[in-house]
C-alpha positions in Angstrom: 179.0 200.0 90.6 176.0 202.2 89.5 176.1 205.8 88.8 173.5 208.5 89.5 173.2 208.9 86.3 171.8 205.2 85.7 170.1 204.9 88.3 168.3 208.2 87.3 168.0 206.3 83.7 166.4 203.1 85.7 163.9 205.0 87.6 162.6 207.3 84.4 162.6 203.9 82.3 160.4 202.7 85.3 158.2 205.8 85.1 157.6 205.6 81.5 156.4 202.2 81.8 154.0 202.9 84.5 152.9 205.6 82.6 152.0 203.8 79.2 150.4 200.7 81.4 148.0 203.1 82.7 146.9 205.5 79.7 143.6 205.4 78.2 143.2 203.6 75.5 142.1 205.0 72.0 139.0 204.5 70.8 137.8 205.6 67.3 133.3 206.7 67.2 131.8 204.2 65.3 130.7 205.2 62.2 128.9 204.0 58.9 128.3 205.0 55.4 125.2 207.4 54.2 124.7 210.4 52.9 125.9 213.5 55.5 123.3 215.2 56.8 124.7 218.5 56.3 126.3 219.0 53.0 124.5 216.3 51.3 127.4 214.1 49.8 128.1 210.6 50.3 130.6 209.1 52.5 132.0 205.8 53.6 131.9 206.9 57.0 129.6 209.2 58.9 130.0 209.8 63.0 126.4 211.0 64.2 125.1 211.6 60.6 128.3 214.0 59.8 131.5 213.7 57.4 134.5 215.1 58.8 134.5 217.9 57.3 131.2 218.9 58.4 132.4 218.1 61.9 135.2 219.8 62.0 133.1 223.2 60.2 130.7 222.9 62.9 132.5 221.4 66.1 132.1 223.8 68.9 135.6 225.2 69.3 137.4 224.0 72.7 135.1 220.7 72.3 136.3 217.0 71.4 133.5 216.3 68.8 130.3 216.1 69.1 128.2 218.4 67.0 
């Protein structure tokens, strides 16, 4: 005989599920090695012509990226 408390269990182990099936999935900006256009140094990987920290310096705050 099943309690409330595991069926409380099953139906949150249910939700979790559902809920990892239908995130969005990661995805990283591709990027490629240069010179950044801001500071000048080399890096193995630059996102729009930008290091990270460049990005970061001059990200708009409240934004996601994108210079």
């Amino acid at each position: 005989m099943t309690g409330i408390i595991d069926q409380a269990n099953d139906y949150a182990e249910k939700e979790r599920q559902i809920a990892i099936a239908n995130r969005i999935p990661f995805t990283l900006d591709a990027g490629k090695p240069g010179a950044c256009d801001f500071c000048g140094e080399w890096f193995g990987r630059l996102v729009d012509g930008a290091c990270v920290p460049c990005r970061h310096k001059h990200e708009k705050r409240g934004s996601r990226g994108r210079i």
